[in-house]
C-alpha positions as CSV (number, residue, x, y, z in Angstrom):
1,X,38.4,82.3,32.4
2,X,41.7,83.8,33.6
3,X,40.8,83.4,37.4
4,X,40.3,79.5,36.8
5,X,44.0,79.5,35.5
6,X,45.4,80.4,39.0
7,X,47.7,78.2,40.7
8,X,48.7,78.2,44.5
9,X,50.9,75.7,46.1
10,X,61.1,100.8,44.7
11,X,63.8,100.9,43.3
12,X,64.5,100.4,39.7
13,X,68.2,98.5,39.8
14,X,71.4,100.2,38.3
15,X,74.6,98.5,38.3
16,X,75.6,99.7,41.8
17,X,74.8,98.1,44.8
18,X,73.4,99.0,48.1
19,X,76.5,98.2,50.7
20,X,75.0,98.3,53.5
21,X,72.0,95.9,54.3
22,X,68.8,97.2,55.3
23,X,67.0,96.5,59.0
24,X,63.7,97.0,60.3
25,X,61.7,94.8,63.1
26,X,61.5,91.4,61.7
27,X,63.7,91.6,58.7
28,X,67.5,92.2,58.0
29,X,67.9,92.2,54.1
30,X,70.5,92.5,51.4
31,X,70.4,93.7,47.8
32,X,72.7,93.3,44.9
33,X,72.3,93.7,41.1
34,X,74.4,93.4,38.0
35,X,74.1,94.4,34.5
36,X,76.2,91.7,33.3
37,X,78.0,93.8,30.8
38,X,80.1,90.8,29.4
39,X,76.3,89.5,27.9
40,X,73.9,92.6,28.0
41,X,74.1,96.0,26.8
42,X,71.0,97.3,29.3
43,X,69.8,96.7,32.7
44,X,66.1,95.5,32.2
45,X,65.4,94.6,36.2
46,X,63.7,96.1,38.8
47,X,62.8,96.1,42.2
48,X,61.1,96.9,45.1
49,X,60.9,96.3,49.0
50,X,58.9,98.0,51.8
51,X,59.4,97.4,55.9
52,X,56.6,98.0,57.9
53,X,53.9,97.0,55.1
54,X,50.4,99.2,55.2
55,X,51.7,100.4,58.6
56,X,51.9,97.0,59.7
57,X,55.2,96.3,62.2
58,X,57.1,93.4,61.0
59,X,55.0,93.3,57.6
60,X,57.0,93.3,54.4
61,X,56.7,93.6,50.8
62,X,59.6,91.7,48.6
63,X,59.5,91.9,44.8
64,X,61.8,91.4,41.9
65,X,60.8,92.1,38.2
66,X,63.0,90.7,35.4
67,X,61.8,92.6,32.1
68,X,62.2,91.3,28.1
69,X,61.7,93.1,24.9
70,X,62.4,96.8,27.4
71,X,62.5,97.5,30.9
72,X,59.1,100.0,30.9
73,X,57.1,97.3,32.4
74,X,59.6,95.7,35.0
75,X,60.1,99.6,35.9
76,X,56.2,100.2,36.2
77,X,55.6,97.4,37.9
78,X,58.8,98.1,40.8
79,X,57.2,101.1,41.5
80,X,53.4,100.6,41.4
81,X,53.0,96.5,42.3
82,X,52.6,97.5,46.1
83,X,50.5,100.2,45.7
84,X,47.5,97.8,43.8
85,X,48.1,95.1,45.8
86,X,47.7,97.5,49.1
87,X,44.3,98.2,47.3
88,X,43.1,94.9,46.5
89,X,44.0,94.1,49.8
90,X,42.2,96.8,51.3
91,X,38.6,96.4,49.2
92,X,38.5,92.9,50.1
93,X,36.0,90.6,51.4
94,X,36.9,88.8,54.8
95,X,35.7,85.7,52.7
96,X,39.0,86.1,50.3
97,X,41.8,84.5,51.7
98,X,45.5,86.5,50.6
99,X,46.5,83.6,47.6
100,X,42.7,85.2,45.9
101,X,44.1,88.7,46.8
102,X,47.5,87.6,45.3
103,X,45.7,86.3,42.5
104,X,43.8,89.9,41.8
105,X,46.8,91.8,42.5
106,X,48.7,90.4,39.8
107,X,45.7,90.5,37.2
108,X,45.1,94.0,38.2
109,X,49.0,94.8,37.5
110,X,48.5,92.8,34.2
111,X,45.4,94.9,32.7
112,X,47.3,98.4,33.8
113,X,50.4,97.7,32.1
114,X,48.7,96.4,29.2
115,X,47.3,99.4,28.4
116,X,50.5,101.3,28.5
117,X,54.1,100.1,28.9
118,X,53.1,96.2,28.4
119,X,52.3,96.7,24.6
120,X,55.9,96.6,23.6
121,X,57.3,94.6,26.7
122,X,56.9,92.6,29.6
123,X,58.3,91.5,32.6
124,X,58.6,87.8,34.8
125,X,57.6,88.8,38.7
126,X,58.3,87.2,42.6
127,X,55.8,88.5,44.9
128,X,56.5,87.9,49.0
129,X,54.7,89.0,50.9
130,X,54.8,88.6,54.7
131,X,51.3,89.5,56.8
132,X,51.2,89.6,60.7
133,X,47.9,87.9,61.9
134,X,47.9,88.2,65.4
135,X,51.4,86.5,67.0
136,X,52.4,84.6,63.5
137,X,53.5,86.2,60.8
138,X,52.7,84.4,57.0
139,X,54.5,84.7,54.2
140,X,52.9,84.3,51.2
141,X,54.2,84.8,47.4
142,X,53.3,84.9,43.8
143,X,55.0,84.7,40.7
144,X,54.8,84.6,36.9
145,X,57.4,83.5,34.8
146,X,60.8,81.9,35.8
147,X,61.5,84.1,38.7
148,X,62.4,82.3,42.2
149,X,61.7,82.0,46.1
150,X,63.8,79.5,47.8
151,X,63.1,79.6,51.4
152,X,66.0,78.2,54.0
153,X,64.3,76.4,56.2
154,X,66.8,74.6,58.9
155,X,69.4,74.6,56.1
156,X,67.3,73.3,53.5
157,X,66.2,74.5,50.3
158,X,62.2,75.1,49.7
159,X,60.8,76.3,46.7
160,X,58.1,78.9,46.8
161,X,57.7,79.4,43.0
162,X,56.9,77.7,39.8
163,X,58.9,78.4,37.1
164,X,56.4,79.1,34.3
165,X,58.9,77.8,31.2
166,X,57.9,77.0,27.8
167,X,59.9,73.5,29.0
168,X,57.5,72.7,31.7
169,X,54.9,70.4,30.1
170,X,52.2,71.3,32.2
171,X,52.4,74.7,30.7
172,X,52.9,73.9,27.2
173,X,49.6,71.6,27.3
174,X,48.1,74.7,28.5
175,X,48.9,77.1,26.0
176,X,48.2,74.7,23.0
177,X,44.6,73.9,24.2
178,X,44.3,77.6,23.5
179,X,45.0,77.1,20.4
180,X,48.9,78.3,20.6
181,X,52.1,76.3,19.9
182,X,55.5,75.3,21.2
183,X,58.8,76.0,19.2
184,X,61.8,75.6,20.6
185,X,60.5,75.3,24.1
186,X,59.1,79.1,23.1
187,X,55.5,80.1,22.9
188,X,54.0,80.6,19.2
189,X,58.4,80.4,18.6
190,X,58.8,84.0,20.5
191,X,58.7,84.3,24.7
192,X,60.4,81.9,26.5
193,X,58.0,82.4,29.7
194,X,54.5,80.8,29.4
195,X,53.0,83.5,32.4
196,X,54.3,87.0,32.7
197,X,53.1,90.7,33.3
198,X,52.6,92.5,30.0
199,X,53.5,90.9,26.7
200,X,49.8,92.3,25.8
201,X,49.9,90.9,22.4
202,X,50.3,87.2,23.5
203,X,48.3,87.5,26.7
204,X,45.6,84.8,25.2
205,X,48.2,82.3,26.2
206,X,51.2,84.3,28.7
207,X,48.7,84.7,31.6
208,X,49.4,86.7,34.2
209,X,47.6,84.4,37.0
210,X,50.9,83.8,39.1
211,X,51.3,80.7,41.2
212,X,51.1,81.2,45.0
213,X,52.0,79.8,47.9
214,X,51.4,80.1,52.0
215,X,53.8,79.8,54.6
216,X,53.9,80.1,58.4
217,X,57.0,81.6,59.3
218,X,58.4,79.9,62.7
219,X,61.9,79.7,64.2
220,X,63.7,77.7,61.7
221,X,63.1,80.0,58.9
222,X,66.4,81.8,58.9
223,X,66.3,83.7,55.3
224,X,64.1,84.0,51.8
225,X,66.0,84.5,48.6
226,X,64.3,86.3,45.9
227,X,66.1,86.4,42.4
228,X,65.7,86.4,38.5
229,X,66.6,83.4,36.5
230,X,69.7,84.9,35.9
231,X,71.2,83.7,39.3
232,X,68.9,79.9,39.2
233,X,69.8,79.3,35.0
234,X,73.2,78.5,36.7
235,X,72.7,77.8,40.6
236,X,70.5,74.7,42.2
237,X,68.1,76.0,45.3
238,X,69.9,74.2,47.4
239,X,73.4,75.1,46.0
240,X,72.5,78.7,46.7
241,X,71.3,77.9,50.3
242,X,74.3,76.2,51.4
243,X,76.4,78.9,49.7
244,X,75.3,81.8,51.8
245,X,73.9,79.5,55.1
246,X,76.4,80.8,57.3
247,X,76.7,84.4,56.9
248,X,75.0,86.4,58.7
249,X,74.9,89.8,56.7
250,X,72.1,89.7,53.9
251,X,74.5,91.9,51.7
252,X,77.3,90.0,51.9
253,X,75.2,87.0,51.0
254,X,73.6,88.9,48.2
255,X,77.1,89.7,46.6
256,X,78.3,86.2,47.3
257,X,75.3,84.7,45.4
258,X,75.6,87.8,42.3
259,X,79.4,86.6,42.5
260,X,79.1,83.1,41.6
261,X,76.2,83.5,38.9
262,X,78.7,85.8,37.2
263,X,81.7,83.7,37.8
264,X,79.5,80.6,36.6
265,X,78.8,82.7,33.2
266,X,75.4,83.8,33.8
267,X,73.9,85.4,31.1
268,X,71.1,87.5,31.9
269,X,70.8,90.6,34.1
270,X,71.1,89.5,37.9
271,X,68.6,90.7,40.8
272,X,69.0,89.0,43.7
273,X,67.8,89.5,47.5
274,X,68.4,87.9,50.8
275,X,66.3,88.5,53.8
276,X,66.5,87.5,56.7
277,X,63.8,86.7,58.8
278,X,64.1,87.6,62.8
């Protein structure tokens, strides 16, 4: 039942930030991350990113996990995500194109953490992924939850996500012809996310079947921003396109975009990453 709910289209964080950005072939990124001390007591993100994906030159593996109710799943999940999708990748069928891989990946993470960190918590996810197939690279992404992709493509914003929010009405149709409810834009009254990894005690209705997207990569992609709703609950895709569009450092453009979610009055924990795309 849970596979016909799909829809297509490490490091655990600390309140210091990497200064320098990272470079491999194909990618130049940037990483910055924020407590937010003025509105949380805890950090509750993670994330993850790997150059050189399964060996692959100019592959790449992007991830950011924003956890609720504990950061045990966003942490399990920041270290292990690459690791089962590598395998789900690797025991495929040449019939399964990567959205279906995506789509087992993240059910895979799902049923792990379920039996272990995601009884007591859970965790939104954004998934890129970035596959060389002969001369073009592809980037392709997942997410559950209300966690972001914006891709700049020629200066403009594209969104590679879906935010999965008990707002969306789409969503809440699908939960209550499960037999849940809507309160307060919150499912059964409780999680503000209608898809997520973990939550094992509402997963009849939070799925963890992320929605996916594909995406040829070509010259006028300059950059991919991954972050958690902290930086979008207060920043437009565009808005944080045209905000960093000329600078060429990925960590400065990180801290720029961390900077004006806090001086905008985010309230969440803040993960955001640029990378660049060469």
């Amino acid at each position: 039942m849970e596979q016909a709910q799909q829809q297509t289209a490490t490091t655990t964080t600390t309140d210091t930030n990497i200064k320098t950005p990272h470079n491999a072939p194909g990618f130049e990124l940037g990483v910055c991350e924020d407590r937010n001390k003025r509105c949380r007591r805890t950090m509750e993100d993670a994330h993850t990113f790997i150059f050189d994906y399964m060996g692959v030159p100019r592959q790449g593996f992007f991830a950011i996990f924003d956890g609720h109710a504990g950061k045990a799943t966003a942490e399990w999940c920041g270290a292990n995500f690459d690791k089962v999708l590598a395998k789900v990748i690797e025991t495929s069928t040449q019939e399964e194109t990567v959205p279906e891989i995506l789509n087992k990946a993240f059910l895979a993470v799902d049923s792990e953490v379920n039996q272990r960190e995601g009884k007591f918590s859970g965790c939104t996810a954004i998934v890129a992924f970035v596959k060389v197939i002969e001369d073009k690279r592809i980037l392709y992404t997942g997410n559950v939850g209300d966690a972001r992709a914006v891709l700049c493509r020629q200066n403009k914003a594209v969104r590679l996500s879906y935010d999965h929010k008990g707002s969306d009405s789409q969503e809440a149709k699908r939960i209550m012809d499960l037999g849940g409810f809507m309160m307060n834009n919150r499912v059964n009254g409780v999680l503000a996310v209608t898809r997520s990894l973990g939550d094992s005690v509402m997963k009849e209705f939070v799925v963890g079947n992320p929605f996916t997207t594909e995406t040829e990569l070509g010259p006028n992609d300059d950059f991919l921003i991954l972050a958690c709703d902290g930086l979008w609950d207060v920043c437009e895709d565009q808005d944080a396109v045209d905000l960093i569009k000329d600078i060429k450092d990925p960590q400065v453009a990180s801290q720029k975009l961390l900077d004006h979610a806090l001086a905008n009055f985010s309230t969440d924990n803040l993960s955001i990453m640029v990378i660049r795309l060469n």
